[in-house]
C-alpha positions as CSV (number, residue, x, y, z in Angstrom):
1,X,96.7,197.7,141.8
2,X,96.6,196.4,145.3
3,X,99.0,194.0,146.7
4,X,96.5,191.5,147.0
5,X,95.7,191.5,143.1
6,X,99.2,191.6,142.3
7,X,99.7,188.7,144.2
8,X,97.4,187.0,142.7
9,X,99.1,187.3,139.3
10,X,102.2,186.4,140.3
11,X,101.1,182.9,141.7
12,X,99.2,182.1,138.6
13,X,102.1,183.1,136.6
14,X,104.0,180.3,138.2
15,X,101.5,178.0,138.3
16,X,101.0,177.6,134.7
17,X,104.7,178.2,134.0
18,X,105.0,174.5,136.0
19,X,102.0,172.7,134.2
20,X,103.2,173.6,130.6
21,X,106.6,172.1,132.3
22,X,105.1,168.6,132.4
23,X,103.2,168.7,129.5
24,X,100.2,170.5,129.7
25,X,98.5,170.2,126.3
26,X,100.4,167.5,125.7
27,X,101.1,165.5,122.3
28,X,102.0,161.8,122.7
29,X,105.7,160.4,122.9
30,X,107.0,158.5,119.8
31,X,106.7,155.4,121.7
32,X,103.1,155.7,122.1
33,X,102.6,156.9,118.4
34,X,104.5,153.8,117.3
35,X,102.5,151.8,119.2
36,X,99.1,152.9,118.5
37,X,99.8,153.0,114.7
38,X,100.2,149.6,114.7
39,X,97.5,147.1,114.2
40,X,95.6,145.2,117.1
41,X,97.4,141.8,117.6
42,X,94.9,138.7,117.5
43,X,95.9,135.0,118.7
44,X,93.6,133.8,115.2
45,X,95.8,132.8,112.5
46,X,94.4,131.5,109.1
47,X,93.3,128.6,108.6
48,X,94.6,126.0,106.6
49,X,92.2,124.5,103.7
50,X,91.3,120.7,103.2
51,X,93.9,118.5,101.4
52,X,93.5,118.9,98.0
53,X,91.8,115.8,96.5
54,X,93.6,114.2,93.3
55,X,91.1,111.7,91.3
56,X,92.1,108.1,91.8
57,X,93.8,106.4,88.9
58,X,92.4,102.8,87.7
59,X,93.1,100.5,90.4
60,X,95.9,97.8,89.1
61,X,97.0,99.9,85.9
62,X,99.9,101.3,85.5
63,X,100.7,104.3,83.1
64,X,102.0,102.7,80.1
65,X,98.3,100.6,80.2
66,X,96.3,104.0,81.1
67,X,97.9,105.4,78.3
68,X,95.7,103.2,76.1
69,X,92.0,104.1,77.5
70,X,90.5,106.1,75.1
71,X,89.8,109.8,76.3
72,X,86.3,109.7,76.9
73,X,86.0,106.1,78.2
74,X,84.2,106.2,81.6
75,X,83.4,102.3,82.1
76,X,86.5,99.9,82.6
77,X,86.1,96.2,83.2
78,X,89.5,94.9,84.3
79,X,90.5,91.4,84.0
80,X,93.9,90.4,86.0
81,X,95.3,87.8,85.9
82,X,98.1,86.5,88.1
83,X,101.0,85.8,86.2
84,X,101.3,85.2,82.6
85,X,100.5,81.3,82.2
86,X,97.8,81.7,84.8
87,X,94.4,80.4,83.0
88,X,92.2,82.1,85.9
89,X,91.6,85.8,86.8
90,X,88.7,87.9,88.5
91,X,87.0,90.9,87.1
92,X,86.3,94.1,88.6
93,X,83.8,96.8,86.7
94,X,84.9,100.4,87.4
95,X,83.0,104.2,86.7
96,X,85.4,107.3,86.5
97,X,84.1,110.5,87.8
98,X,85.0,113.9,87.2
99,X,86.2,114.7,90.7
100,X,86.5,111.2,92.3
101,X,88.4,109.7,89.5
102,X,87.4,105.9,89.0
103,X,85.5,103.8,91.6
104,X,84.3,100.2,91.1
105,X,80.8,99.9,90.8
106,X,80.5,95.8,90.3
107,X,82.5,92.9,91.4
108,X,85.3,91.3,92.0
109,X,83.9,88.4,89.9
110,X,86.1,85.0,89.1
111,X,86.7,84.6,85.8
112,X,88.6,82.0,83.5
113,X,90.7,83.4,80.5
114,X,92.5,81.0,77.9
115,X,94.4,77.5,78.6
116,X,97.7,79.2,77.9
117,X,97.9,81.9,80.2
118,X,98.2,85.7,78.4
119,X,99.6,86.6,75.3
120,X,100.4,90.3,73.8
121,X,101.0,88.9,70.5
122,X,97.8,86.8,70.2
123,X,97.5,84.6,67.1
124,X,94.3,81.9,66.3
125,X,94.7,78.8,68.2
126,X,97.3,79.8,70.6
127,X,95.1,79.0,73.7
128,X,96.1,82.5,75.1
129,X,93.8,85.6,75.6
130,X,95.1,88.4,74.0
131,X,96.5,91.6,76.5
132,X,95.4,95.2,76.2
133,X,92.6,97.5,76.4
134,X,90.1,96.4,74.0
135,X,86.1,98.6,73.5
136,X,83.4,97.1,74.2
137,X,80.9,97.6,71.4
138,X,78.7,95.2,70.7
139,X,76.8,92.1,73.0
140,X,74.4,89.1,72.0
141,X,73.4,85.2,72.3
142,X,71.0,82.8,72.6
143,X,68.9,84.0,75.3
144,X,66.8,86.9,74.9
145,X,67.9,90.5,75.7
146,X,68.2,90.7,79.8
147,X,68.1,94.5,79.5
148,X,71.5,95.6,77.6
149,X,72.2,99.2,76.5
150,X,74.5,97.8,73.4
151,X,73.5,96.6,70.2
152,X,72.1,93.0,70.6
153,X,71.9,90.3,68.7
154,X,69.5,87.3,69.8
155,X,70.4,84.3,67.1
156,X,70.2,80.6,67.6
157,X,73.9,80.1,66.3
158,X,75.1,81.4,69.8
159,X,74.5,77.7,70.4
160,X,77.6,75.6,71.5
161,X,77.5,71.9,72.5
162,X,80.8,69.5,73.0
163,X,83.4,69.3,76.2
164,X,86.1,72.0,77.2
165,X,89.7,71.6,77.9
166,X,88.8,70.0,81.4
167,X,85.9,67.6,79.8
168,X,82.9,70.2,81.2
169,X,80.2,70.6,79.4
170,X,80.1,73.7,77.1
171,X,76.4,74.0,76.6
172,X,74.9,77.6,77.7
173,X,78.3,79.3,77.0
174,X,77.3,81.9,74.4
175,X,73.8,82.3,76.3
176,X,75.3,85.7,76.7
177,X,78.1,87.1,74.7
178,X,79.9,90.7,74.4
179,X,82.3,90.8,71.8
180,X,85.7,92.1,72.7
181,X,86.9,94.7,70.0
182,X,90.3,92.0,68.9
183,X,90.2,91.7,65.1
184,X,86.7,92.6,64.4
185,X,84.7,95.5,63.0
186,X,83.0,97.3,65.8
187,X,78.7,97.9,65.2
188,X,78.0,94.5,64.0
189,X,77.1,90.7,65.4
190,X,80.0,89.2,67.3
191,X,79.0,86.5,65.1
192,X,80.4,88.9,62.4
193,X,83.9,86.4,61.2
194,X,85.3,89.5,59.2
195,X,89.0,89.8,60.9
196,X,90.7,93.5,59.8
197,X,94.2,91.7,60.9
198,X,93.7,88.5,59.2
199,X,92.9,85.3,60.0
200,X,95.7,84.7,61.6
201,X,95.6,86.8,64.3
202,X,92.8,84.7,65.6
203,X,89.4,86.5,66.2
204,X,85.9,85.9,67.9
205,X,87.2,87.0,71.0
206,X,84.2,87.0,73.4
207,X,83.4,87.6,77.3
208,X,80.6,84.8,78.1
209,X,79.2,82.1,80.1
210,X,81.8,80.4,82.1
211,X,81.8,76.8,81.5
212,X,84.0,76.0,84.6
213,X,87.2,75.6,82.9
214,X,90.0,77.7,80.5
215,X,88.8,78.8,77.4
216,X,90.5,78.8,74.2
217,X,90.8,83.0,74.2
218,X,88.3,84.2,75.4
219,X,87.2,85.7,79.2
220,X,84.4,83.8,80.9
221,X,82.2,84.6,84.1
222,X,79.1,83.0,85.6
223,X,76.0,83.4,84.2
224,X,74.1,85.7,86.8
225,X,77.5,87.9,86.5
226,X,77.1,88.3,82.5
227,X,73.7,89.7,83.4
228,X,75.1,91.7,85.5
229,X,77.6,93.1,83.2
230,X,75.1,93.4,80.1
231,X,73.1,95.7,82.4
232,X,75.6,97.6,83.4
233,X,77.3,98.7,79.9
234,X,76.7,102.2,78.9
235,X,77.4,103.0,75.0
236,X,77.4,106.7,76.4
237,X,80.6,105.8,78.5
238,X,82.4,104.3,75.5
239,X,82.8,101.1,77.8
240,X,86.2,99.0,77.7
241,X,87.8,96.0,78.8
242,X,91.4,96.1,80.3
243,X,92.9,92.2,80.3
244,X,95.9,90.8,81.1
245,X,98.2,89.3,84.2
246,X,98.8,91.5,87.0
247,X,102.5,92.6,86.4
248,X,101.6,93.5,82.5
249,X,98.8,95.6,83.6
250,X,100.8,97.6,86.3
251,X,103.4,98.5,84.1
């Protein structure tokens, strides 16, 4: 071997021996194992959904009155008063829907209720209208049909003549008449006088043509607003009325 060769050898030798030194072939340090097992880091962060949406409950009643609708009702007229003796109210005509809840579709009207105020013990003559949630079934008067979906009942005895509690004229009253389900059997005339609680617990409870005064029981609104209502009333939606002054109602 000449010198030259084995000098050659001997420097490679040394040059390798310093490369393997300082990692030649290297693996990667903990640190950067660590680091590259672990997963990219974004700014993003996830996204919050919309508020969850609750259905509204029927505006001015409280849960002891809710308590009452029956479960498939999806047409609510409600009649407040504002306090107990108070012989005027107004009249707002609400929908419920599935996801919504209940929305009012018609009104506020003005509307008279009886001389007396409210009553939740209603008997005949006591010039109070009976509180509660009440069906609507059944609708009729001396006027022809304006377009209801409930049985109606077109009869000359609808007729009323004489002078309210305030001397008005009462003429035109029962034009339009739906009978409030108080003492009466649902699916006939709300000229019908059969009373299920007796005569004594009054009867012929009506909402009709308002006369511009108190009635004796019953809930009144104007004439183009009974047409209005008539139209309205769905069968289908087991329609009720919910009556009464404001505190009762919120309970």
């Amino acid at each position: 071997m000449t010198v030259t060769r084995a000098l050659a050898l001997v420097i490679g030798a040394v040059v390798c021996t310093g490369v393997l030194g300082t990692g030649c072939a290297q693996q990667p340090s903990e640190e950067a194992s660590s680091r590259d097992s672990q997963p990219p880091v974004t700014s993003a962060s996830p996204q919050a959904g919309p508020p969850r949406a609750f259905p509204s409950p029927l505006p001015g009643v409280g849960p002891a009155m809710r308590a009452r609708l029956p479960d498939a009702t999806r047409q609510a007229l409600v009649v407040t008063g504002a306090t107990e003796s108070s012989n005027r109210a107004r009249a707002v005509l609400y929908e419920r829907y599935p996801a919504q809840g209940w929305r009012a579709v018609a009104g506020p009207w003005p509307a008279h209720n009886g001389l007396r105020g409210w009553t939740d013990d209603h008997e005949a003559g006591d010039l109070h209208t009976p509180v509660g949630v009440f069906r609507l079934s059944d609708a009729g008067g001396r006027l022809p049909d304006p377009g209801t979906r409930l049985p109606y009942d077109q009869d000359p005895q609808f007729a009323v003549s004489g002078t309210g509690h305030l001397g008005e004229p009462l003429e035109g009253s029962f034009d339009y008449v739906i009978a409030i389900d108080y003492n009466r059997v649902p699916g006939t005339t709300p000229l019908d006088k059969t009373r299920p609680l007796g005569e004594d617990k009054g009867g012929g409870v009506w909402i009709h043509v308002d006369h511009d005064g108190p009635t004796n029981a019953c809930v009144s609104l104007s004439e183009e607003h009974m047409r209005a209502l008539l139209t309205a009333l769905d069968p289908d939606k087991e329609p009720v009325v919910v009556m009464g002054p404001e505190q009762v109602l919120a309970r």
